[in-house]
C-alpha positions in Angstrom: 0.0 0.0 0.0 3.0 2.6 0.8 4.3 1.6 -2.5 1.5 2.3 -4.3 1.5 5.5 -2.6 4.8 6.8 -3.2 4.8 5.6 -7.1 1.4 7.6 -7.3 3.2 11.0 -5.6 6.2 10.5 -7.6 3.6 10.3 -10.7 1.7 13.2 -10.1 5.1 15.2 -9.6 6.6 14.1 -12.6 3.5 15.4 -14.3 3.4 18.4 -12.3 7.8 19.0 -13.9 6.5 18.5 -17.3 3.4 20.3 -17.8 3.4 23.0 -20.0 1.6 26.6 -19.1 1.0 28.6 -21.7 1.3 32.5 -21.8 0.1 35.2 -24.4 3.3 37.9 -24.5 2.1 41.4 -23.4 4.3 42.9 -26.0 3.6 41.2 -29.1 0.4 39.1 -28.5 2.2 35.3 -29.5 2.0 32.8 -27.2 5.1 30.7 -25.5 5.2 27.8 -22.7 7.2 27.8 -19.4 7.9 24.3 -18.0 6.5 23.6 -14.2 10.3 23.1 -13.9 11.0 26.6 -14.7 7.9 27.8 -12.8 9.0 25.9 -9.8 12.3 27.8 -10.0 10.7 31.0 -10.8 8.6 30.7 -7.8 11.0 29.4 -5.3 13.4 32.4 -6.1 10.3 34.7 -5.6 9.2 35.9 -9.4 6.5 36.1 -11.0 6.0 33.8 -14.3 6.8 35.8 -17.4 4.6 38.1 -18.7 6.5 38.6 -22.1 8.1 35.7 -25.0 11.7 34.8 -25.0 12.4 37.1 -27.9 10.1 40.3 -26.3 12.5 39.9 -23.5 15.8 39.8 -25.6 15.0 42.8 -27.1 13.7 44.7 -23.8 16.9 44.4 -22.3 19.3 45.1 -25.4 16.7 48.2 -25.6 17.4 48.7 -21.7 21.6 48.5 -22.4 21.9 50.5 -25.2 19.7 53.6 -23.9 21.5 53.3 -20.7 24.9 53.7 -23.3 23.3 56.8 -24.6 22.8 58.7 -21.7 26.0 57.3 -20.4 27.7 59.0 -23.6 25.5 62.3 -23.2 26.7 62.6 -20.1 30.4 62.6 -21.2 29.2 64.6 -23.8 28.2 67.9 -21.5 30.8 67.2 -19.7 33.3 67.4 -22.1 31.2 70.6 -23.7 31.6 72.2 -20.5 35.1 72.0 -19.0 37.3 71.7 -22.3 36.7 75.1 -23.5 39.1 76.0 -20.8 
């Protein structure tokens, strides 16, 4: 009877690791799947699942780096405009 028991948890959890959920991206509307293994991780590090696709998220962040680039090279920019016509 335990045996039965413990094959029937370890069943549902290996059920549970591979389900598939899937999510409509905020950004451009397609739809992608997280894992329950990557939701388990997700959750136990304290995010929330993904509200945008793989690719959405690729180009957020190169979109984050490079504006953060430009305002890095305005500010050398003014600087440079204001203390090297001395």
């Amino acid at each position: 009877m335990d045996d039965r028991c413990r094959n029937r948890d370890r069943f549902i959890n290996l059920i549970k690791e591979i389900a598939l959920e899937t999510i409509v991206c905020i950004q451009c509307g397609d739809e992608f799947e997280v894992s329950g293994i990557n939701r388990e991780k997700l959750s136990d590090r304290g995010f929330d699942l993904p509200k945008r696709c793989p690719e959405c998220r690729r180009k957020k962040s190169k979109f984050a780096v490079d504006e953060s680039n430009q305002r890095r090279r305005d500010k050398k920019k003014h600087y440079h405009q204001k203390y090297d016509q001395f």
